[in-house]
N, C-alpha and C positions, 0 to 999 in steps of 0.2 A: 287270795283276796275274797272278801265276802259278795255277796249278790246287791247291786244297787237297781233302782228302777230304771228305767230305759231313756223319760226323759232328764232326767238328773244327770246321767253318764253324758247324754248329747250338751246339755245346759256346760257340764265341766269340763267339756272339750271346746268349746268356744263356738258351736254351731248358733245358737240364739240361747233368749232367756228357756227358760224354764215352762212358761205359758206357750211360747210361739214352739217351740221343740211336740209340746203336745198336742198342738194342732198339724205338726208336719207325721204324726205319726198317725192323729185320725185319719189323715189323707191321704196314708197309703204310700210313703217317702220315703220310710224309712225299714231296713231290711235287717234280719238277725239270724244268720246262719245260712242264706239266701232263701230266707221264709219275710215274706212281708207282714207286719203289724200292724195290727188297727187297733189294738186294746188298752187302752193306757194303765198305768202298773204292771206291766211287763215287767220282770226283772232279768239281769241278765250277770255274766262273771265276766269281768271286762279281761280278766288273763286269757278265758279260752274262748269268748263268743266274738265272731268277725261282724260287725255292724258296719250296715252303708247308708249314708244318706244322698237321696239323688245320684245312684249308683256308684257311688266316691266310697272310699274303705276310710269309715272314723279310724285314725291312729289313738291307740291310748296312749295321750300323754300326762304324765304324773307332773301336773305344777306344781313349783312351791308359793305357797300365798307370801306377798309381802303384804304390810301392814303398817301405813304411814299414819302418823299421830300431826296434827295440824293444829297449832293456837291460833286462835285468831285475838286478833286487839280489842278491846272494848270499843266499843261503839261502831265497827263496822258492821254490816250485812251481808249475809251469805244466805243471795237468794235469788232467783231468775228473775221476780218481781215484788218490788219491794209496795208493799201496804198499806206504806204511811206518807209516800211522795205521791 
């Protein structure tokens, strides 16, 4: 498997997004090999590097994406708040 950056691996293990994953590694959270990281772009081989967060061993797990396709009706609204009520 190729090298992926550090917070990307933790974003696709379901630790948080992508943004908050790089903030848990400026602040020293997050472990790669039992070396702590503070750099963001780290990159790391998720086959042989043992990563922890808050002392917990990330499991690599390989998900498969599903991908649901939704129609929606004409004239309805998909929105948290709607603009025009």
């Amino acid at each position: 498997m190729e090298e992926i950056r550090l917070q990307k691996y933790l974003a696709n293990q379901g630790i948080a997004s992508r943004r908050a994953c790089e903030e848990y590694i400026i602040n020293g959270l997050v472990q790669v090999n039992g070396k702590t990281i503070y750099e963001l772009g780290t990159k790391i081989d998720p086959e042989k590097d043992i990563v922890t967060f808050k002392g917990m061993t990330v499991k690599n797990v390989n998900r498969d994406k599903v991908y649901i396709l939704l129609n929606k009706p004409i004239g309805y609204v998909t929105t948290a708040k709607d603009q025009f009520r």
